[in-house]
C-alpha positions as CSV (number, residue, x, y, z in Angstrom):
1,X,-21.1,16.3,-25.1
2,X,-22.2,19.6,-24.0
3,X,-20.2,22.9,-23.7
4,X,-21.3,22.9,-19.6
5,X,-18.9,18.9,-19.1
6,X,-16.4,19.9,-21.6
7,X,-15.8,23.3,-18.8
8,X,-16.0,20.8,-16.0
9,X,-13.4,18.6,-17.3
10,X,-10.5,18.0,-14.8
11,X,-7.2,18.2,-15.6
12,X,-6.1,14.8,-15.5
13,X,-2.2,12.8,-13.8
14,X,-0.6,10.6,-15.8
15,X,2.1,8.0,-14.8
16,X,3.7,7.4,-18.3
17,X,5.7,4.5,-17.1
18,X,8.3,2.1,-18.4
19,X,6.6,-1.2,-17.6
20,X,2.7,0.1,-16.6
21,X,0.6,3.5,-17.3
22,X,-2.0,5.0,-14.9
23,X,-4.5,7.9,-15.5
24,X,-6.4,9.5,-12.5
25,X,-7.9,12.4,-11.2
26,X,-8.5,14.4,-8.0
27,X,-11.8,16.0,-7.0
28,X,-13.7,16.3,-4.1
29,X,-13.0,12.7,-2.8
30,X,-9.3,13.3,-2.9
31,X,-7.2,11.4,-5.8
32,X,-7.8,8.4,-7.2
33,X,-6.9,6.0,-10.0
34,X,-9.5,5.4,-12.9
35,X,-9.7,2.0,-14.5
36,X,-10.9,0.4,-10.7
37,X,-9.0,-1.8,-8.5
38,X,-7.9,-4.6,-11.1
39,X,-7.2,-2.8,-14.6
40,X,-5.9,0.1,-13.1
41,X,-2.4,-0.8,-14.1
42,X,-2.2,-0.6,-17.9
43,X,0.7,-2.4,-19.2
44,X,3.0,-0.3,-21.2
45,X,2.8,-2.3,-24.2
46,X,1.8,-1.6,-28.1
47,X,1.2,-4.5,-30.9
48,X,1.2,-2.9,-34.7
49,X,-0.8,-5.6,-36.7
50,X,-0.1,-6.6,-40.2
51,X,-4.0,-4.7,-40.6
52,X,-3.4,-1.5,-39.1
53,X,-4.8,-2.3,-36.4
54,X,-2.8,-0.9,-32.7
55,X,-3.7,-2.9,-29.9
56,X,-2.4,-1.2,-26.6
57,X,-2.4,-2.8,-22.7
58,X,-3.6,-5.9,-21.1
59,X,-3.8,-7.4,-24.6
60,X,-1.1,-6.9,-26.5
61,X,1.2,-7.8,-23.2
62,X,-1.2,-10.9,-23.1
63,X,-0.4,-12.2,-26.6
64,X,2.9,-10.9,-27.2
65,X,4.0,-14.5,-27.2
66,X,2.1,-15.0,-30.1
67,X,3.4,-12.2,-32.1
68,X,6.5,-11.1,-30.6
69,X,8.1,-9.1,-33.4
70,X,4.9,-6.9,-33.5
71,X,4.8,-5.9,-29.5
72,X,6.9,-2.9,-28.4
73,X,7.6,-2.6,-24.4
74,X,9.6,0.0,-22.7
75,X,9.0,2.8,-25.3
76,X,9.7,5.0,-22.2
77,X,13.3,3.7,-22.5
78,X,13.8,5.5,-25.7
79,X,12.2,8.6,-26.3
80,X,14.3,11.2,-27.3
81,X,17.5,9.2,-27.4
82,X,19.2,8.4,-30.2
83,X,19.9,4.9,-31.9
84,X,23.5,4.4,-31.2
85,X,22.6,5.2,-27.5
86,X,19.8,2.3,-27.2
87,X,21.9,-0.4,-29.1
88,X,22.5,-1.8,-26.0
89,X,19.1,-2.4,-25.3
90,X,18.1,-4.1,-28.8
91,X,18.3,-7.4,-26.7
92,X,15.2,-6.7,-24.5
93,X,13.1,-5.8,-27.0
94,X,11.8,-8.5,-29.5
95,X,11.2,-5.8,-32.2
96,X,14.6,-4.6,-33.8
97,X,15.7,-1.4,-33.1
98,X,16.6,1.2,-36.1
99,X,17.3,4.7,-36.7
100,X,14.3,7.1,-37.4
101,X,14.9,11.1,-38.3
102,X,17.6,12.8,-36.6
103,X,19.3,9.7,-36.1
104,X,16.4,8.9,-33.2
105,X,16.0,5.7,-32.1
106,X,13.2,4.1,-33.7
107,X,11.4,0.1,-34.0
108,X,11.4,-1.0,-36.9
109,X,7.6,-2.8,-38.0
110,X,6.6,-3.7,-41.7
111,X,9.7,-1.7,-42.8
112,X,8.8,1.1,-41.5
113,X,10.3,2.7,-38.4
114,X,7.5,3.5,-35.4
115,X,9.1,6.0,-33.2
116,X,8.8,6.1,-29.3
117,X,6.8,9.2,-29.4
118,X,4.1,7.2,-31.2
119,X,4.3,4.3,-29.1
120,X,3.7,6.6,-26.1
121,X,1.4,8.3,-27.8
122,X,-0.9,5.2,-28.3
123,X,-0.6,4.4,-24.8
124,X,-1.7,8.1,-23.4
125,X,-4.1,8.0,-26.4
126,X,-5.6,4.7,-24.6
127,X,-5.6,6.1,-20.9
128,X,-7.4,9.1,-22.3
129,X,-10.2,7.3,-23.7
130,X,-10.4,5.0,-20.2
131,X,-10.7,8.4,-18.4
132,X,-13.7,9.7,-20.8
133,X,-15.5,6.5,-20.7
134,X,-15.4,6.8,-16.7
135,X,-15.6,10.1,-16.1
136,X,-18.0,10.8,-19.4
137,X,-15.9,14.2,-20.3
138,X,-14.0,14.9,-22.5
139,X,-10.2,15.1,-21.9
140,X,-7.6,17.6,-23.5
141,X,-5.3,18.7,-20.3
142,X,-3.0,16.6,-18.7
143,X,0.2,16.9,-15.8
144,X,2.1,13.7,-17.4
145,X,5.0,12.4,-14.7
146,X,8.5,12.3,-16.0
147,X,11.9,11.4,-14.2
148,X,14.2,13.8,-12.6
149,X,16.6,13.1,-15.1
150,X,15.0,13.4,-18.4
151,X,16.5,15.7,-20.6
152,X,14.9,18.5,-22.9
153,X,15.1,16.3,-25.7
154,X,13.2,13.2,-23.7
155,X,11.0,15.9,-22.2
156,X,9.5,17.4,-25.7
157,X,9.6,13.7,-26.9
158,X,7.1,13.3,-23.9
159,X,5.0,16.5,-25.4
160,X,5.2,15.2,-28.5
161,X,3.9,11.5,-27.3
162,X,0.9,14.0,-25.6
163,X,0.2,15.6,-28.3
164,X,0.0,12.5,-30.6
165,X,-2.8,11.1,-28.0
166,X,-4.8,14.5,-28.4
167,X,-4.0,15.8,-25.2
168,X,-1.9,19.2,-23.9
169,X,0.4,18.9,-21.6
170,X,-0.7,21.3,-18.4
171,X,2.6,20.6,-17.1
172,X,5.4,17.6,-16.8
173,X,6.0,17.1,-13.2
174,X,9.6,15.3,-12.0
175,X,8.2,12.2,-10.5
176,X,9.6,12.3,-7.3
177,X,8.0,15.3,-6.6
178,X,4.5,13.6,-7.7
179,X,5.2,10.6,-5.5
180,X,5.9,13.7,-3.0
181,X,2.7,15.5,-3.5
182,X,0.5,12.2,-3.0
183,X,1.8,12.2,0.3
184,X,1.2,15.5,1.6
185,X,4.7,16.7,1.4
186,X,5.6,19.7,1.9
187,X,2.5,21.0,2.7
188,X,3.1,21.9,6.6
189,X,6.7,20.6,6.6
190,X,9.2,22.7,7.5
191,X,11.8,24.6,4.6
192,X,14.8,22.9,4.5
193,X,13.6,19.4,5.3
194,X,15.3,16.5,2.6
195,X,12.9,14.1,1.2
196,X,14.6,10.7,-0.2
197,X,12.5,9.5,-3.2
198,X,13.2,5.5,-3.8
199,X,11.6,4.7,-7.2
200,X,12.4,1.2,-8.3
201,X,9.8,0.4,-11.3
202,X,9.8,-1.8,-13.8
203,X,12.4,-0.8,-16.5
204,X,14.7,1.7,-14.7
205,X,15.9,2.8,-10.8
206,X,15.9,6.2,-9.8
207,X,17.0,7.8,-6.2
208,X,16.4,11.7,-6.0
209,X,17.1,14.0,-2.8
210,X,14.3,16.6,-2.3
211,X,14.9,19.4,-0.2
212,X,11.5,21.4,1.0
213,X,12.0,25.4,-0.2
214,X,10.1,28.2,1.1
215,X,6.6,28.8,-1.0
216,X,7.5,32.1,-2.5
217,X,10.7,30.7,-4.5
218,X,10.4,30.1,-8.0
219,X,11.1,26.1,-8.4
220,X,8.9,23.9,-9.5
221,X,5.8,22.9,-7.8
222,X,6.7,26.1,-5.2
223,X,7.6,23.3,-2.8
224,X,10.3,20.8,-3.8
225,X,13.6,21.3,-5.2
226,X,15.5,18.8,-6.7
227,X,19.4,18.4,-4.9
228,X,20.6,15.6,-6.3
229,X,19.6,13.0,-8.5
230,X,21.2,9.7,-10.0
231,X,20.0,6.3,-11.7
232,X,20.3,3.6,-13.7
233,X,18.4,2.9,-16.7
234,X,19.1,-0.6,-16.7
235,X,17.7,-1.5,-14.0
236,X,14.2,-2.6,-12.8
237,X,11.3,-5.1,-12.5
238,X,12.3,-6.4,-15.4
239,X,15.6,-7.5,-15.0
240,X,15.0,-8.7,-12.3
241,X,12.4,-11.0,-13.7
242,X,15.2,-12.2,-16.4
243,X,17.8,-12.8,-13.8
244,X,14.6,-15.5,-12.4
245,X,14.5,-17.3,-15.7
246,X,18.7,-17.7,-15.6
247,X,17.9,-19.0,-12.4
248,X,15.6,-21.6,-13.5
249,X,17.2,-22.1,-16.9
250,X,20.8,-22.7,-15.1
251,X,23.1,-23.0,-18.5
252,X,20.2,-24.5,-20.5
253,X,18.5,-22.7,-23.7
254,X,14.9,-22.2,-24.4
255,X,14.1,-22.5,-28.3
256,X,12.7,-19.4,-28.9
257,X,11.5,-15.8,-28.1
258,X,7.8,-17.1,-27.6
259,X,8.9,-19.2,-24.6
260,X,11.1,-17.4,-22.8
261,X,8.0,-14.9,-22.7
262,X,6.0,-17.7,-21.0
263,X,8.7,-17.8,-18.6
264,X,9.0,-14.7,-18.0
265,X,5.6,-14.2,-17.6
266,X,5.8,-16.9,-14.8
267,X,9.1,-15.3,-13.2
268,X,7.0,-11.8,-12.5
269,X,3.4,-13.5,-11.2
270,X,6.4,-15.7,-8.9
271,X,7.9,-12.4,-8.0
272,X,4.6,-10.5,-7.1
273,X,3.6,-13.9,-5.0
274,X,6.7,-14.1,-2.7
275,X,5.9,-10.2,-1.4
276,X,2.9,-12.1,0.7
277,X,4.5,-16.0,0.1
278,X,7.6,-18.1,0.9
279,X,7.5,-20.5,-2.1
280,X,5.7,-20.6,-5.3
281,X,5.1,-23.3,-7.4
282,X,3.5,-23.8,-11.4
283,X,3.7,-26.1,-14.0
284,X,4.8,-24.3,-17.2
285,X,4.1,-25.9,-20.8
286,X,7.5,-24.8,-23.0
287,X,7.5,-26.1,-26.6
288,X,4.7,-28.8,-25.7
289,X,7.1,-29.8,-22.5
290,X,5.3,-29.1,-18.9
291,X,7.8,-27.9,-16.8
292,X,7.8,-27.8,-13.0
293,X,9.0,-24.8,-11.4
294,X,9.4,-23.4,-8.1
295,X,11.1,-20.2,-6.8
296,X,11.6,-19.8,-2.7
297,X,11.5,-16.2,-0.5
298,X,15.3,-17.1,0.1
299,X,15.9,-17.8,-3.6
300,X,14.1,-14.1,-4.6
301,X,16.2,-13.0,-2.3
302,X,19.3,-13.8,-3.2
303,X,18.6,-12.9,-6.9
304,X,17.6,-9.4,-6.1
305,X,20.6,-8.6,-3.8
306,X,23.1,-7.7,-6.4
307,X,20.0,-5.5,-8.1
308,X,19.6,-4.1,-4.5
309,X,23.1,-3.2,-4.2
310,X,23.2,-1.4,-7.8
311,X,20.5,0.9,-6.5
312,X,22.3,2.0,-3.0
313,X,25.6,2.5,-5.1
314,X,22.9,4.9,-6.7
315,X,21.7,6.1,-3.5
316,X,25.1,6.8,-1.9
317,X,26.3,9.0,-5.3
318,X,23.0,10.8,-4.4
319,X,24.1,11.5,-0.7
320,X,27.8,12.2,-1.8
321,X,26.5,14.7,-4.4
322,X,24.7,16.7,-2.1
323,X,27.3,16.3,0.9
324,X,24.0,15.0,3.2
325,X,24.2,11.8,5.7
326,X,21.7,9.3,5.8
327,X,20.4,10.5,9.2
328,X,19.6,14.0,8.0
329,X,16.8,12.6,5.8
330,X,13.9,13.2,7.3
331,X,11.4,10.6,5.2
332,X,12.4,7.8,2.4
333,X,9.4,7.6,-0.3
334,X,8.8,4.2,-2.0
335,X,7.9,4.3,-5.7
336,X,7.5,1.6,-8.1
337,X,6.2,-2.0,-7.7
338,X,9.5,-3.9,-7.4
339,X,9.3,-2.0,-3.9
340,X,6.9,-4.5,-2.7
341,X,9.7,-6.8,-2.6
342,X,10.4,-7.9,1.4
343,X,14.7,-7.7,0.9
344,X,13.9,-4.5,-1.1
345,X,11.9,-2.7,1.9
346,X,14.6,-4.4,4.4
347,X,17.6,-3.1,2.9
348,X,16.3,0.5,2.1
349,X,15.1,0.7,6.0
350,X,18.6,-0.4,6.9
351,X,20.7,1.7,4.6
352,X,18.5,5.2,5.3
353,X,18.1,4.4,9.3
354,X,14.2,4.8,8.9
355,X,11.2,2.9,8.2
356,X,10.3,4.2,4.2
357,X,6.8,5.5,3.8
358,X,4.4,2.7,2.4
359,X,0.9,3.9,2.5
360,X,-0.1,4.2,-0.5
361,X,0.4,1.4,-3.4
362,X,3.9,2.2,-4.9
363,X,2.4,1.7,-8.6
364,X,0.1,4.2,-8.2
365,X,2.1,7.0,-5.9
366,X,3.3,8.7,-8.9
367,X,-0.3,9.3,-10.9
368,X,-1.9,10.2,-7.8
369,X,0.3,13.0,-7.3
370,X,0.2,14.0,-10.8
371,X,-3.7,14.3,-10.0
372,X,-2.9,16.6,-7.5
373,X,-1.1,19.0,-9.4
374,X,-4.1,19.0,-12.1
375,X,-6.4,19.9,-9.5
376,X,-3.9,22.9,-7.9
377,X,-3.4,24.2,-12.0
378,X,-7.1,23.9,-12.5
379,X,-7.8,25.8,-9.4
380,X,-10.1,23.6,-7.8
381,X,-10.2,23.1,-4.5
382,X,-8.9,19.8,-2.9
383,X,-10.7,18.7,-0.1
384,X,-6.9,17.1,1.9
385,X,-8.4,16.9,5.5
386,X,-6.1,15.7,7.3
387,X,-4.2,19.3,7.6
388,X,-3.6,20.3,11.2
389,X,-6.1,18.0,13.3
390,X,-7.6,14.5,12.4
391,X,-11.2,14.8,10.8
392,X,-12.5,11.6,12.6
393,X,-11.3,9.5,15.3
394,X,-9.2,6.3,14.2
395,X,-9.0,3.5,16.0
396,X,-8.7,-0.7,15.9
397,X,-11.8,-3.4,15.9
398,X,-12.1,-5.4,19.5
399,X,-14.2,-8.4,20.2
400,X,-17.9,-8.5,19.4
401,X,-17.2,-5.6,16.3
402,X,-16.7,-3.1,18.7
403,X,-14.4,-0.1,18.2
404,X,-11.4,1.0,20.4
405,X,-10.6,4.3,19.4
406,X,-6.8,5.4,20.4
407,X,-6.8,8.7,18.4
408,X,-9.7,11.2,19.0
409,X,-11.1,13.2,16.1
410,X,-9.7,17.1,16.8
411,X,-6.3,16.0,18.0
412,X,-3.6,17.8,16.6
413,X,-1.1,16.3,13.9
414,X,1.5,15.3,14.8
415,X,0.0,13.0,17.5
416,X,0.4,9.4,19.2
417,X,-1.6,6.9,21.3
418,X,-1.0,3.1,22.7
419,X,-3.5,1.0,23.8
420,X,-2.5,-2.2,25.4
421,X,-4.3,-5.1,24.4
422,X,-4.8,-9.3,24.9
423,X,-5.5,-12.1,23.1
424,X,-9.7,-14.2,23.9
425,X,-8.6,-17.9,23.0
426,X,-6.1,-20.4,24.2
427,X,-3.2,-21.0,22.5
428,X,-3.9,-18.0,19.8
429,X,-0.8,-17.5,17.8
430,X,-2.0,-14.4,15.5
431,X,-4.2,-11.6,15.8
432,X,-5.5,-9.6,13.1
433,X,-5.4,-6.0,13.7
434,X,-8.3,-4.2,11.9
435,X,-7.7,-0.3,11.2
436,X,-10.7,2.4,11.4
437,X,-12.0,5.7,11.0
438,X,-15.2,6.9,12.9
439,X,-17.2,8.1,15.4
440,X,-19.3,5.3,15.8
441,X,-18.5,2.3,19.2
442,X,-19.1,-0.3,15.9
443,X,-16.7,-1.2,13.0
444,X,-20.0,-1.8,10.6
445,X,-20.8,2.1,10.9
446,X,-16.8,3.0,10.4
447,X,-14.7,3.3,7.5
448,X,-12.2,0.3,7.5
449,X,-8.6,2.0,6.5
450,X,-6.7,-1.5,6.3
451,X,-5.9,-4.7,7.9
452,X,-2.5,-6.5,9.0
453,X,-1.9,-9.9,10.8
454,X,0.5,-10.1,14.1
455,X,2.3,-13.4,13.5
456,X,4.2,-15.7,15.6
457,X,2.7,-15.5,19.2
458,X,3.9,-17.9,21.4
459,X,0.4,-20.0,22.5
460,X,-0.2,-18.9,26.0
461,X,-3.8,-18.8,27.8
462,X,-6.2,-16.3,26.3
463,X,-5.9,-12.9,28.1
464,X,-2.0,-13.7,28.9
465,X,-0.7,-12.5,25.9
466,X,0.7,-8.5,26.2
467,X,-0.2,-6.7,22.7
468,X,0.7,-3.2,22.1
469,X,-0.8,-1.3,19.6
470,X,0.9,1.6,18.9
471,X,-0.6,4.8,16.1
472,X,1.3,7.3,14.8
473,X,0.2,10.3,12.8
474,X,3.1,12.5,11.8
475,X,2.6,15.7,10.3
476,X,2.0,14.9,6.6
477,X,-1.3,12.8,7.7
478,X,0.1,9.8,7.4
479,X,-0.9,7.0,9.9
480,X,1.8,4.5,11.0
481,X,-0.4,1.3,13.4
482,X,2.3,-0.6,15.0
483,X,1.7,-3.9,16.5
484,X,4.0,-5.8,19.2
485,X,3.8,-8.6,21.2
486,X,5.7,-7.7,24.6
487,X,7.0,-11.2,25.6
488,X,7.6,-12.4,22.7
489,X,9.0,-9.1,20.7
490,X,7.4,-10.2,17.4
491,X,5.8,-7.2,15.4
492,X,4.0,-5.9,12.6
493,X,2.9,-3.1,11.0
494,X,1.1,-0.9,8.6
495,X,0.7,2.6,6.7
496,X,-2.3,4.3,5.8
497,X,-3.4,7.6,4.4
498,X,-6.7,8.2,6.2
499,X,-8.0,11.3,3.9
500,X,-7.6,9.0,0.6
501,X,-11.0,8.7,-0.9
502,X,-13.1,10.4,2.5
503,X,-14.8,14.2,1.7
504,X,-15.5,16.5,3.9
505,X,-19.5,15.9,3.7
506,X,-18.7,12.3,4.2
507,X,-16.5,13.2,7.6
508,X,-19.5,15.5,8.8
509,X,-22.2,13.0,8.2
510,X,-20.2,10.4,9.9
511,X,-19.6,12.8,12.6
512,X,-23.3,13.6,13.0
513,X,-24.6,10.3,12.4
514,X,-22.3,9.4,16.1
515,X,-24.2,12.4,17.6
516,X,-27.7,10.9,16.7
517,X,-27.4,7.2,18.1
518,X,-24.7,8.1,20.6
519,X,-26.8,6.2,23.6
520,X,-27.6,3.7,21.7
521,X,-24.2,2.9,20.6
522,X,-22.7,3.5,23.9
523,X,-24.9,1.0,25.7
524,X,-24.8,-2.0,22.8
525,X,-20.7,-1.3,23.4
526,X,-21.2,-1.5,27.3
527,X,-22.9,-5.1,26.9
528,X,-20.5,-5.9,24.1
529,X,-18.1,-5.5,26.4
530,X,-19.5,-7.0,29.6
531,X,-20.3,-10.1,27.6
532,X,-16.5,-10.4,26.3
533,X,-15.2,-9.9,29.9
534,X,-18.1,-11.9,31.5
535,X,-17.3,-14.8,29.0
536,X,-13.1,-14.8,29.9
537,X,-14.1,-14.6,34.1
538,X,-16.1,-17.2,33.4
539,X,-13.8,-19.3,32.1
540,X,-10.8,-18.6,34.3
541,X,-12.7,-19.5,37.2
542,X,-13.9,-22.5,35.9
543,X,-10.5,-23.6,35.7
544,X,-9.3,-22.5,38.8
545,X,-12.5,-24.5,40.5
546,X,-11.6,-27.2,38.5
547,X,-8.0,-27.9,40.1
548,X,-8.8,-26.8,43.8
549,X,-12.4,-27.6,44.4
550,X,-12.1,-30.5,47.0
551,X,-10.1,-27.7,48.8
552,X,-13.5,-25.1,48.9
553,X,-16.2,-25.9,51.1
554,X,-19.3,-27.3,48.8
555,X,-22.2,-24.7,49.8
556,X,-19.8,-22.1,48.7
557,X,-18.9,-24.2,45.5
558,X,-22.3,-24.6,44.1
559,X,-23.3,-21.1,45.1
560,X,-20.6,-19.5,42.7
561,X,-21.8,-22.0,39.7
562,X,-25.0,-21.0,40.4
563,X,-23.7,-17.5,39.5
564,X,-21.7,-18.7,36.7
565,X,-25.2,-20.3,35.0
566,X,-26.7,-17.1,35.7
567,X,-24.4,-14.9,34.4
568,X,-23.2,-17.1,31.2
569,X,-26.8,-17.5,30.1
570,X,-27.4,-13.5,30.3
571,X,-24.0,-13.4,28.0
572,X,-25.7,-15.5,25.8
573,X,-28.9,-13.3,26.0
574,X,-26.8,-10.7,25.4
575,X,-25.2,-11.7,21.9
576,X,-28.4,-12.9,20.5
577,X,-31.2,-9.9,22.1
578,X,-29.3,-7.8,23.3
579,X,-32.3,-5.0,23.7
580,X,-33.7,-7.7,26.7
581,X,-30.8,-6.9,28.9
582,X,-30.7,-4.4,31.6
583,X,-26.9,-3.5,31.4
584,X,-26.9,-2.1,34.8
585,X,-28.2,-5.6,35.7
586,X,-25.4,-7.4,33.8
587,X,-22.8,-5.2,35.7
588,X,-24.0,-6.2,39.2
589,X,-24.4,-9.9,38.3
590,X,-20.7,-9.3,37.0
591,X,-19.4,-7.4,39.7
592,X,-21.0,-10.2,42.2
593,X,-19.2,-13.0,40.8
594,X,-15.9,-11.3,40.7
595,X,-15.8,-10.9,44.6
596,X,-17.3,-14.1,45.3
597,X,-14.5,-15.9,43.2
598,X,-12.0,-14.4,45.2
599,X,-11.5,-16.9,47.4
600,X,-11.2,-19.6,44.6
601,X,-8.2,-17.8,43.2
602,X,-6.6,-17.2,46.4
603,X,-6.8,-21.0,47.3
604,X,-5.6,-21.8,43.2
605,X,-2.2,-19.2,44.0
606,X,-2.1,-21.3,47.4
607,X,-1.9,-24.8,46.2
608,X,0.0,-23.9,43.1
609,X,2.3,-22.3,45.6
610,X,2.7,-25.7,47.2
611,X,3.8,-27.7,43.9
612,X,0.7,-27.6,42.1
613,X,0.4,-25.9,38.4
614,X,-1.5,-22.8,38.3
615,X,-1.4,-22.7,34.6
């Protein structure tokens, strides 16, 4: 490679983490995770063939079954700690534990003992080569995450585990304060402001207390000091995928270590499923046995709620220690996959008296704000627009693919809008609420941000329905959409980072391209929108005149389905060529029918008055 790349190369984040490793970056399109969508999450696991040969991630956790006394997990677990420390833990791993140099805790392979450092170090020596291949620089800098409460021994074990992989360690960043930084924290926020970081990952649980410090003191990251921290490293995704297989196992014994794996296996994919799902099901094959297994939403949840507990006896030390309430937090941070657990979001939103921030995926929270602080040590500038006004306008998708915008681009963060909406079919019981960014009246010329589904509607007639859509910006740029049916009061919700993966050449283009086919837009919206009202009037009147016509004198009756043709078949014109319609022309024709129907609907309210059903 040439001597110009190798000076371009960016310093990189790394999520060295108990149960999966991430590597990203941050450059102009904000920070990201390398590997893409599906193998960005590298499982933190190591297999030392009888050959030589190291095998690290998706394929060593894959066949660990298969050679179980070769596969190290967890390595995190013991770096820098010493043997008799980690006996406790010999029974998680399927590779005995021994004692290295200095009494460390080691594994012991072939008779030798692999230390955790070298474990580690094959897994950061894998994410480095991931990040070349993608990013086709060389890397040699990196900010690796660690937790709050790592020691100096666990912290040089982590340089060491660097230096193994061929990289230099720019910096080790607490990972609270990463998870922090991905959000925005701090930057903006007022001094003195107390920042709950959650983390509940796959091997261990952590709850720190930030508090926000002014930018000239000398703590890390100038912006977050650490008050109070506790944990338990005991306690994670993991166990909590054991305490499934007990359930399913009930008193009985699996064989050996290969199969419980299998189970295992199945008890995490189970777990992960009843996030979205109420009941799982699989046929697993055990020892040439096909079992049938099932595990419920209530079931999860009653096996996580002694875990749960464990962590808020964790959260409440935290509070104690630093003589703080729950209600003088001002934001809860989510880390960790196990997160994504329903009774897990629940009880944290109970327990803290606030919705926790869930915008960005909890596995990847940490390395993103690791990426951050690359990017601020390599001096490069980060293009994080959503500062003190919103780039772009942000708004949801309406009938026909048009765009309702709530939240103009320019307005000032903080900032919130509601925008009452209906539902356009009978008997609709869910509405999908589709989340953009753009200038443009169309959702095919926007960015979509996300999507969530409003659940539970009672079925009423279309248009009868009362949804609320509430956004809500607060001042670290993250968007809260919030939607609620009024007669019903069921709800849902979602949280988005808008300024993820969006740079600023990307927000002026959009912003110009709405400029250069604003009258175009703005009149395919107006006939979008005439069509979708037409279409509804239409069909409101047509039941009306359907209960009460022998009431209506008949000249006056076939004049107004006269209208109706008329006006239906320029709807239909209007979806299919739209550029043949005269939308001034479409409004009158509109505007005509809606006074002529007026006495239908008086005589409907009359009779139904009188006994009749007006619905």
């Amino acid at each position: 490679m040439s001597e110009d790349s190798t000076a371009a190369a960016p310093i990189v984040g790394i999520d060295l983490g108990t149960t999966n490793s991430l590597i990203a970056v941050c450059d102009a399109r904000g920070p990201r995770v390398l590997g893409g969508v599906a193998s960005a999450l590298m499982p933190s696991a190591v297999r030392y063939g009888s050959d030589g040969e190291v095998c690290v991630g998706a394929r060593a956790k894959l066949e660990a079954a298969v050679f179980p006394e070769r596969t190290i997990f967890s390595s995190k677990r013991f770096l820098g700690r010493r043997a008799e420390e980690m006996r406790a833990f010999s029974s998680a791993q399927s590779v005995p534990i021994c004692e290295g140099p200095r009494g460390l805790a080691g594994f012991a392979i072939d008779g030798k003992c692999v230390l955790p450092q070298d474990v580690s170090g094959a897994i950061l020596r894998e994410l480095r080569l991931r990040a070349e291949a993608e990013l086709g620089v060389p890397i040699t800098r990196a900010v690796i995450t660690v937790p709050a409460y790592f020691d100096d021994a666990q912290r040089q074990a982590t340089r060491d585990a660097a230096r193994n992989a061929g990289l230099s360690v720019a910096r080790l960043v607490n990972e609270p304060t990463a998870a922090s930084l991905a959000y925005g924290i701090g930057r903006g926020t007022q001094a003195g402001e107390r920042v709950v970081i959650y983390d509940l990952g796959g091997g261990t649980f952590d709850c720190t207390l930030l508090e926000i410090v002014p930018k000239d003191t000398e703590v890390e990251s100038d912006c977050f000091q650490v008050l109070a921290t506790s944990g338990d490293t005991a306690l994670g995704g993991d166990d909590i995928d054991r305490a499934i297989v007990e359930h399913w196992l009930a008193g009985s014994t699996v064989g050996s270590i290969s199969e419980r794996m299998q189970l295992l296996e199945f008890a995490q994919r189970a777990k992960c499923a009843l996030a979205t799902e109420v009941r799982v099901d699989e046929v697993v094959v055990c020892n040439a046995i096909a079992k049938a297994l099932s595990l419920t939403r209530a079931e999860l949840d009653s096996i996580v709620a002694p875990f749960i507990e464990r962590t808020l006896v964790c959260c409440r030390r935290v509070l104690a220690d630093a003589s703080i309430a729950p209600k003088d937090i001002a934001r809860v941070v989510l880390v960790g996959g196990s997160t994504r657990l329903v009774r897990v979001r629940s009880e944290v939103a109970k327990f803290f008296g606030r919705e926790p921030y869930l915008a960005l995926d909890p596995d990847r929270v940490v390395a993103l704000g690791a990426a951050i602080q690359g990017a601020i040590l390599a001096g490069d500038r980060r293009d994080l627009l959503l500062l003190d006004v919103l780039p772009l306008s942000l708004g949801i998708e309406t009938v026909g693919g048009a765009t309702a915008k709530l939240l103009m681009r320019n307005t000032p963060i903080p900032s919130r809008a509601s925008e009452k909406f209906s539902t356009s079919k009978d008997g609709q019981t869910s509405v999908k609420v589709h989340v953009v960014q753009g200038e443009r009246e169309f959702i095919e010329h926007c960015r979509s941000l996300g999507t969530f589904h409003l659940t539970g509607i009672p079925p009423m007639p279309a248009g009868i329905p009362q949804l609320e859509v509430e956004f809500l910006v607060d001042q670290n740029g993250v968007l809260s959409v919030r939607a609620l049916e009024r007669r019903s009061g069921v709800a849902a919700s979602i949280q988005i980072m808008p300024s993820f993966g969006l740079t600023e050449e990307e927000a002026a283009k959009m912003d110009a391209d709405s400029i250069t086919h604003a009258r175009s837009d703005m009149r395919r919206h107006r006939l979008t929108d005439l069509r979708v009202h037409s279409t509804l009037d239409i069909k409101w009147i047509a039941e009306a005149l359907a209960r009460v016509r022998d009431a209506l004198d008949g000249a006056y009756v076939a004049d107004l389905e006269q209208q109706m043709v008329r006006l239906t078949a320029l709807c239909v014109e209007a979806e299919h060529t739209p550029d043949t319609v005269d939308p001034e022309e479409f409004s009158k024709l509109k505007q005509a029918l809606d006074v002529s129907s007026v006495r239908v609907h008086e005589v409907a309210i009359a009779h139904s008055i009188r006994g009749g059903s007006i619905l």
